[in-house]
C-alpha positions as CSV (number, residue, x, y, z in Angstrom):
1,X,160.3,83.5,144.2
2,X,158.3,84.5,141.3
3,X,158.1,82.0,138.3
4,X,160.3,83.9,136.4
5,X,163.1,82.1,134.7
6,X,166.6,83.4,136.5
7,X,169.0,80.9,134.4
8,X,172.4,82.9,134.4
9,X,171.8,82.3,130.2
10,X,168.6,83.7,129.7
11,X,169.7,86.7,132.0
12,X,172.8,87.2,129.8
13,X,171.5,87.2,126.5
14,X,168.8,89.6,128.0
15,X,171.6,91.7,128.7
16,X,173.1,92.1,125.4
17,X,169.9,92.1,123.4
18,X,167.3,94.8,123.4
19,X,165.9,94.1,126.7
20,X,169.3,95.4,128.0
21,X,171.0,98.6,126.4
22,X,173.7,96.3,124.8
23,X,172.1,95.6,121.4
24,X,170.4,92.5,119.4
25,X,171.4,89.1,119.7
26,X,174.2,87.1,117.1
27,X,173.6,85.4,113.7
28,X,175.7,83.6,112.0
29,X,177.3,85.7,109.2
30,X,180.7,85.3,108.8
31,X,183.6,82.8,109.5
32,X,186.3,83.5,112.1
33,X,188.8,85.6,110.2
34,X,190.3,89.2,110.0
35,X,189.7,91.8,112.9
36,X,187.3,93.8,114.5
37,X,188.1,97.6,113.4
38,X,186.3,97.7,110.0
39,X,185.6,101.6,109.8
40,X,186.1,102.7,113.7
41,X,189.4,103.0,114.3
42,X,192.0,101.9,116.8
43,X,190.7,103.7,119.2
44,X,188.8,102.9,122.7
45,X,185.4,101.3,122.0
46,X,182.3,103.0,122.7
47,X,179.0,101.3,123.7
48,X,178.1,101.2,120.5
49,X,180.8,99.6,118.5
50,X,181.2,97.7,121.7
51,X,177.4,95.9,120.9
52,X,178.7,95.6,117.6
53,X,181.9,93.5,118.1
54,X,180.1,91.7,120.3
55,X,177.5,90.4,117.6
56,X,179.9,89.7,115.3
57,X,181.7,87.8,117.6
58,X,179.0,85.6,118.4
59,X,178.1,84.9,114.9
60,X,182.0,84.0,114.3
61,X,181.8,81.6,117.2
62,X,178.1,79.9,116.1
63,X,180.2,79.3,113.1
64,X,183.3,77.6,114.6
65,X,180.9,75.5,116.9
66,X,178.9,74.3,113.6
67,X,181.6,73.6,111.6
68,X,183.8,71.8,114.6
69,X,180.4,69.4,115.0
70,X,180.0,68.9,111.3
71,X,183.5,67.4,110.6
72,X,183.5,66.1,113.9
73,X,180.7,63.8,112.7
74,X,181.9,63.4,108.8
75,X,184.8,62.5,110.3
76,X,183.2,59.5,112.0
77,X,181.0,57.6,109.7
78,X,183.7,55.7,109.1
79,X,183.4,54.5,112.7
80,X,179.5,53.3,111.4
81,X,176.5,54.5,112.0
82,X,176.9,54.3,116.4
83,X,179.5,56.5,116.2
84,X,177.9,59.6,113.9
85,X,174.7,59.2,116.3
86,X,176.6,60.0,119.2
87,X,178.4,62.9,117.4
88,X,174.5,63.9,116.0
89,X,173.3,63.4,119.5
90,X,175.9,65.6,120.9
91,X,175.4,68.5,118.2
92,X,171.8,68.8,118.9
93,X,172.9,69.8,123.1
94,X,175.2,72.5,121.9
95,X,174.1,76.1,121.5
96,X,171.5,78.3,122.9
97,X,172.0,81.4,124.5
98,X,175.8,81.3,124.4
99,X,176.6,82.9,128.3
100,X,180.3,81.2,128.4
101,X,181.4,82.5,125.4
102,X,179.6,86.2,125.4
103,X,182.0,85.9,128.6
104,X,185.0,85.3,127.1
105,X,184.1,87.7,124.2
106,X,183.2,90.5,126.6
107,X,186.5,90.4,128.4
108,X,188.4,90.4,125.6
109,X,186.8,92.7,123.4
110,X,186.4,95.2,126.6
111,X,190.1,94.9,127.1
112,X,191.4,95.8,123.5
113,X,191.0,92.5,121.9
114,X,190.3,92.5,117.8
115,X,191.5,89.2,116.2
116,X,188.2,87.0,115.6
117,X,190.5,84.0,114.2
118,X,192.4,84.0,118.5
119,X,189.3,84.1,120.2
120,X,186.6,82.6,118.2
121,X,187.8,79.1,118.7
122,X,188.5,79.7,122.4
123,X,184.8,81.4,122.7
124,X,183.4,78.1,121.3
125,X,185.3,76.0,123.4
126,X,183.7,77.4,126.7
127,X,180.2,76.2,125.4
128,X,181.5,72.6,124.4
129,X,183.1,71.9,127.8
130,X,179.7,73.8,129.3
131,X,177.8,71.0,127.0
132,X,180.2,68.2,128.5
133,X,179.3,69.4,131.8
134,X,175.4,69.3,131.3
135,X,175.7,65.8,129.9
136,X,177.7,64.3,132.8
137,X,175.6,65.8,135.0
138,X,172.4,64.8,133.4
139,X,174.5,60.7,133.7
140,X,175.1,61.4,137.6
141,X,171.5,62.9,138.5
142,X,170.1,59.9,136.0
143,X,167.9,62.8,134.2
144,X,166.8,62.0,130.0
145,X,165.7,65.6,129.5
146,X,166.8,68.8,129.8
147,X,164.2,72.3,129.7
148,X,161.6,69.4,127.9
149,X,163.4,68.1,125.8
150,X,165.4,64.7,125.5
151,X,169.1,65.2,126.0
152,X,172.0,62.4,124.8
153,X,171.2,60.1,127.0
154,X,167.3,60.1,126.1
155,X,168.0,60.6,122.5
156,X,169.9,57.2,122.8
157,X,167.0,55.6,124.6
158,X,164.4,56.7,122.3
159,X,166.4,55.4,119.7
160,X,167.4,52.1,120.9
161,X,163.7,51.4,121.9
162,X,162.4,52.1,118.2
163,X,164.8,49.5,117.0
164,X,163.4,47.1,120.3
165,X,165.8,47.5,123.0
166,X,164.9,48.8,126.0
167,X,165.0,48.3,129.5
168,X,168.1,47.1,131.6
169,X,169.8,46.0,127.9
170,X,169.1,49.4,126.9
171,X,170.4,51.4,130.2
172,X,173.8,49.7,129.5
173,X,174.2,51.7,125.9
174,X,172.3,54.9,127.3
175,X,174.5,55.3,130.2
176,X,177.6,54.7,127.8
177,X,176.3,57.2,125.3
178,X,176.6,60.1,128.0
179,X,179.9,59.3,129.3
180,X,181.2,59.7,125.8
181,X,179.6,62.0,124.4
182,X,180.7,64.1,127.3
183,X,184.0,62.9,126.9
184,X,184.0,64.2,123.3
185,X,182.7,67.5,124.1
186,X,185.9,67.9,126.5
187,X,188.1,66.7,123.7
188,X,186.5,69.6,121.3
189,X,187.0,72.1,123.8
190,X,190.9,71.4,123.7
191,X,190.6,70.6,120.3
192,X,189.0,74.0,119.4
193,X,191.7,75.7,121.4
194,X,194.1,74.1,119.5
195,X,192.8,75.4,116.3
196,X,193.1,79.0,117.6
197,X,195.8,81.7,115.6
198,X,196.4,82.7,119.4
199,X,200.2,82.7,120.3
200,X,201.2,79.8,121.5
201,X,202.2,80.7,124.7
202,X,198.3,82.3,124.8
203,X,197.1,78.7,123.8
204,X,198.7,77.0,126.7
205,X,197.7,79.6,129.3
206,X,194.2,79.3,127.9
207,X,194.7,75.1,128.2
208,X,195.6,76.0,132.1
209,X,192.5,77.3,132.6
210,X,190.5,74.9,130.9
211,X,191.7,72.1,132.8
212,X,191.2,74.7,136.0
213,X,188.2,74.6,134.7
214,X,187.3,70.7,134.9
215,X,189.4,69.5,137.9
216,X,187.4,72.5,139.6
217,X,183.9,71.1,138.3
218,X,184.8,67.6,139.4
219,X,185.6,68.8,143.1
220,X,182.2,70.3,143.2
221,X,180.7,67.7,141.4
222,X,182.1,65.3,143.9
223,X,181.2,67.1,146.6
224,X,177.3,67.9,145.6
225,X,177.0,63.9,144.6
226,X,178.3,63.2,148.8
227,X,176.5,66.3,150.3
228,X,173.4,64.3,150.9
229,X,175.5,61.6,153.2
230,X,176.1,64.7,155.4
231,X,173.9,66.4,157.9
232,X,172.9,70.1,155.9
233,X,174.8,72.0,158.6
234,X,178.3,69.8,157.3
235,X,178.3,71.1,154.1
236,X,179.6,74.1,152.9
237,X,176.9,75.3,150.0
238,X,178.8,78.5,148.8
239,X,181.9,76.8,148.1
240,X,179.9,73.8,146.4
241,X,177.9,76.5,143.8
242,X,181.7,78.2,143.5
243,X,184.1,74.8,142.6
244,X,180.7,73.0,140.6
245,X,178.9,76.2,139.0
246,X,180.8,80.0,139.4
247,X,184.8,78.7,138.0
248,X,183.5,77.3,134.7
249,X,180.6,79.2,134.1
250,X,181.9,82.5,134.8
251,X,185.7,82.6,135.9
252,X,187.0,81.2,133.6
253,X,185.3,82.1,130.4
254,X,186.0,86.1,131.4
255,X,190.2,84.4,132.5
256,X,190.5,83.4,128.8
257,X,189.2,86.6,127.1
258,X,191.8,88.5,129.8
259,X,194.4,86.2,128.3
260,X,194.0,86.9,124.8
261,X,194.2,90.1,125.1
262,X,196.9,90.6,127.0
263,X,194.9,92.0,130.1
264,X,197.1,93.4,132.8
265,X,197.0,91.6,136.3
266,X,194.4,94.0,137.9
267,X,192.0,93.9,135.3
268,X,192.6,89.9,135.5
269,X,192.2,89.9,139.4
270,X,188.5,92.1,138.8
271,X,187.2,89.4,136.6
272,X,188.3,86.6,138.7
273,X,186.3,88.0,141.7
274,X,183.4,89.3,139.5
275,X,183.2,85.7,137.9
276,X,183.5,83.8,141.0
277,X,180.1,86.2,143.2
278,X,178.1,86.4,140.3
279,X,178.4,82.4,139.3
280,X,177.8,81.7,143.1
281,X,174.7,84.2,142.7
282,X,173.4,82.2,139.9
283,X,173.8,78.6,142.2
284,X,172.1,80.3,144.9
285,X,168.7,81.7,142.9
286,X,168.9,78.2,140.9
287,X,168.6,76.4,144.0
288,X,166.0,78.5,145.3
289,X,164.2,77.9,142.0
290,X,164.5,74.2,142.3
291,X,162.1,74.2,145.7
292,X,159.8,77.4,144.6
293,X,159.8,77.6,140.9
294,X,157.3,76.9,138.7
295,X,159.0,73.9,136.3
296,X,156.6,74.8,133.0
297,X,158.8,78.3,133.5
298,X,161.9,77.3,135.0
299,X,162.1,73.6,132.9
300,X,163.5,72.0,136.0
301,X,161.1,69.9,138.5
302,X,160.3,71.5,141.6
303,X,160.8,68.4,143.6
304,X,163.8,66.4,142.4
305,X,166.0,68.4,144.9
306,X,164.0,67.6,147.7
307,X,164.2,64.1,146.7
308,X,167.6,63.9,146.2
309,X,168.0,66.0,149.7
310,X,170.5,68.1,148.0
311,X,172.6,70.5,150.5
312,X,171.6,74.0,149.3
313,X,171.9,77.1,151.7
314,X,168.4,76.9,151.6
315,X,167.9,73.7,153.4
316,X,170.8,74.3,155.6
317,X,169.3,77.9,156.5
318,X,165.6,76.3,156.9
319,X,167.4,73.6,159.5
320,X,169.5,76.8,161.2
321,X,166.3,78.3,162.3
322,X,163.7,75.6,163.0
323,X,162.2,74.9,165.9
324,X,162.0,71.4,166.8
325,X,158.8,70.3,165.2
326,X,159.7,71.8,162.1
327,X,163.3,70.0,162.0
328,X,161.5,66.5,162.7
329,X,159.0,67.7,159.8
330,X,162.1,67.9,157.2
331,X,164.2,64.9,158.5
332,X,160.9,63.6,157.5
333,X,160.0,64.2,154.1
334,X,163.8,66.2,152.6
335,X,165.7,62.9,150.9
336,X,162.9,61.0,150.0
337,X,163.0,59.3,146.7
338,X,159.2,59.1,146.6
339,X,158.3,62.6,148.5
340,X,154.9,63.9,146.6
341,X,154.2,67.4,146.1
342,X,151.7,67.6,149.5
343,X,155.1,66.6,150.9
344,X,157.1,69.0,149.7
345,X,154.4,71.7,150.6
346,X,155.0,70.8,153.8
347,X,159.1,71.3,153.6
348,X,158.2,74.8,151.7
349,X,156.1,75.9,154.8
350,X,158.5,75.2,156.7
351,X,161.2,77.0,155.0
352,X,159.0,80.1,154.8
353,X,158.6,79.8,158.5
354,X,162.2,79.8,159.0
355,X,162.6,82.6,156.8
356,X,165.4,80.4,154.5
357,X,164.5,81.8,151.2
358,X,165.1,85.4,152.7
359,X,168.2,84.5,153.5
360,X,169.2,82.9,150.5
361,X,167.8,86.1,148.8
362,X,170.1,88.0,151.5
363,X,173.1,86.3,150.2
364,X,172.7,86.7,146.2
365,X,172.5,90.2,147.5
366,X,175.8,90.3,149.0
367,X,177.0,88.3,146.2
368,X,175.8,90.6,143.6
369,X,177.1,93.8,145.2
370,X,180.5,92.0,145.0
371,X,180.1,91.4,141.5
372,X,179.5,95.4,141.0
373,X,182.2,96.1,142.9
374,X,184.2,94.5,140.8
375,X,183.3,95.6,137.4
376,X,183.8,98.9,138.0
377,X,187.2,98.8,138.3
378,X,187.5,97.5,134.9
379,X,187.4,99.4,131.5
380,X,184.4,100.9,129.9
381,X,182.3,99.7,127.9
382,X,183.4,96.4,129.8
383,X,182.6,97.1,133.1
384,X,179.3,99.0,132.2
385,X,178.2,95.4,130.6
386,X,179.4,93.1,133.1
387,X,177.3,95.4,135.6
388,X,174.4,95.6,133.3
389,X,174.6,91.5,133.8
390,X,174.4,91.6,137.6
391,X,171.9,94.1,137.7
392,X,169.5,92.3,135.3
393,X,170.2,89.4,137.2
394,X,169.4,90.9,140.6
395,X,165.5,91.7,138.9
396,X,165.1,88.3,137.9
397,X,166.4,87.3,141.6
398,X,163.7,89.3,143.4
C-alpha cells in the first residue's frame, strides 16, 4: 500500500471539491431555511447546480451542527462546570470532512429533494451519531487520540491531571467522560431529527434507520471486540466491516436522503447496495492501512492491530495460504500486546509471501465494481457523483 491516506472522508470531500469535477468544498453561510431553486428552476439538476446545492447544503448543515452544540452546552452550565466540559469536549470531535452527511445530501438532492429546513437537521445528525461512534470506539480500544490529537477521553485526562488527578483516580472519570459523551452525541442525533420540518411520517422513517443504524454498529462492534477469541479462519471479516463500518457510514446516510425525498423503491434498493460495497471497501483498505501504512500519513499506528490480533481479511487470507513455518511465525508474534515493529516486519513478510494484501486488494476490487454497478442505475447528476466517489476511492486503494 502506498502511504497515501484512503479514509472514506478524505476520499469524499476530494470528490466534491476541486480535485474531483464536483466543485469546492462548504462554508458556513446561511441557516437552514427556504429551498434550493433560487434562479434555476424546477427542473432536473445539472452537474452544475448539482455542486451548487450541494455546497449550500453543507454550509446549512455546519450551521445546525454549531448551533445544536452551542445550546447544547448553554444549556448545561447550569449542571456546573463538569457538565459544559463534556459538552465542550464533545464539540471539539465533531466536524471535519462531513462524508455521512454529503451522503445523505447527495441522495436527496440527486433524487429531487429542495427543502434545506427537512434535511439539514437530518444531514447533521449522521455526523453526531458518526461522532458517538468514534468516541465509544476510542473507550473500547482504550485509545486518548485520534489522527494526533487528544479526543474526549484524553481531553478529560489532560484536564483532570492539570488540576492533580491522575492515574487509576483519574481513569475512573476518563472512562466515564466517553461513555457519556457518546451517549449525548446519540441523543443529538435523535434530537436533531426531531427538530427537522420533515413530515412526520418522514421523521419516524428517518428514526428507523437511525436506530438501524446503532443496533447494526453494536453487532459489529460486538463481534470485532470477540474476533480475537476466535481462530482468523472463524470469523467472518466482510460481514464484520458491513454491520460495524458500511450500514452507518454509508447505508444509511444515502436511506435517509432517499426518504426525504420521497425516492421510489428502486432508486432506494441502488443506494442500499451501493452504501453497503463501498462502506465494506473502505473497512477492507483501512485494515490494510492499519498493518502497511505509514501512521505520520494515515494518523493510525501501524501496529496496534497486530497487537490487538484483530480478525481482518488480511490476517485470515495471510493464514489461508501459509505454509507451516509461516503460520507458527504469526501464531507467534499476531496478538501480542508488546509485539515491536521488528515483530511486526516479520508478520508483514509473511503476509507478502502469502500474497494477503493482493487479495485484500482483489476484494475492494470486487467491492467497488459493485458499488458502480449500482450507481448507475440511479439519476444523474446522482449517480455520476456516487461513481466519481468509488472511482476516486479505487486510486487511493491502489
Amino acid at each position: 500500500m502506498s502511504g497515501t491516506s484512503t479514509t472514506i472522508d478524505d476520499v469524499a470531500e476530494r470528490s466534491a471539491s476541486g480535485t474531483s469535477p464536483h466543485g469546492p468544498g462548504a462554508a458556513v453561510v446561511a441557516p437552514p431555511e427556504g429551498t434550493l431553486d433560487h434562479d434555476h428552476g424546477r427542473g432536473p439538476l445539472t452537474h452544475d447546480t448539482f455542486a451548487l446545492h450541494l455546497d449550500e447544503a453543507l454550509a446549512a448543515t455546519r450551521t445546525v451542527l454549531h448551533e445544536h452544540l452551542v445550546q447544547g452546552a448553554a444549556s448545561a452550565a447550569t449542571g456546573g462546570r463538569p457538565v459544559v466540559d463534556l459538552w465542550t469536549d464533545l464539540a471539539d470531535q465533531v466536524g471535519g470532512k462531513l462524508v455521512r452527511p454529503r451522503l445523505t445530501l447527495a441522495a436527496y438532492l440527486g433524487l429531487g429533494g429542495r427543502d434545506l429546513g427537512a434535511v439539514a437537521p437530518v444531514a447533521a445528525a449522521q455526523e453526531l451519531l458518526h461522532t458517538a461512534m468514534l468516541v465509544h470506539d476510542d473507550l473500547l480500544d482504550h485509545d486518548e487520540t485520534r489522527r494526533g490529537r487528544s479526543n474526549l477521553a484524553g481531553a478529560t485526562r489532560s484536564r483532570l491531571a492539570a488540576a492533580g488527578t491522575d492515574g487509576s483516580r483519574a481513569d475512573v472519570h476518563v472512562q466515564a467522560a466517553a461513555l457519556l459523551g457518546g451517549d449525548l452525541a446519540i441523543a443529538g442525533a435523535f434530537d436533531l431529527v426531531l427538530s427537522s420540518t420533515a413530515t412526520p411520517g418522514e421523521r419516524l422513517a428517518v428514526t428507523a434507520q437511525l436506530v438501524r443504524a446503532v443496533q447494526v454498529a453494536v453487532a459489529g462492534e460486538v463481534l470485532d471486540v470477540s474476533g480475537p477469541l476466535l481462530a482468523p479462519g472463524d470469523v467472518d471479516p466482510a460481514l464484520v466491516a458491513e454491520l460495524k463500518t458500511a450500514t452507518y457510514t454509508c447505508v444509511v446516510p444515502l436511506a435517509c436522503g432517499a426518504i426525504l425525498a420521497g425516492a421510489d423503491a428502486a432508486s432506494r434498493a441502488s443506494l442500499e447496495t451501493y452504501g453497503r460495497a463501498l462502506g465494506v471497501a473502505f473497512q477492507l483498505v483501512d485494515d490494510l492501512l492499519g498493518v502497511f501504512g505509514d501512521p505520520r500519513v494515515t494518523g493510525k499506528s501501524a501496529l496496534s492491530d497486530l497487537r490487538e490480533g484483530k480478525r481482518t481479511l488480511l490476517l485470515a487470507c495471510a493464514y489461508r495460504g501459509a505454509e507451516p513455518a509461516d503460520v507458527a511465525l504469526l501464531d507467534q508474534h499476531v496478538g501480542r500486546a508488546d509485539l515491536t515493529e521488528a515483530g511486526a516486519a516479520v508478520v508483514r513478510d509473511v503476509m507478502r509471501r502469502t500474497e494477503a494484501p493482493d487479495a485484500v486488494r482483489a476484494s475492494v476490487a470486487h467491492h467497488l465494481d459493485e458499488a458502480r454497478a449500482a450507481a448507475a442505475e440511479l439519476p444523474a447528476p446522482l449517480g455520476r457523483y456516487l461513481l466519481d466517489l468509488a472511482d476516486s476511492f479505487a486510486d487511493r486503494a491502489a
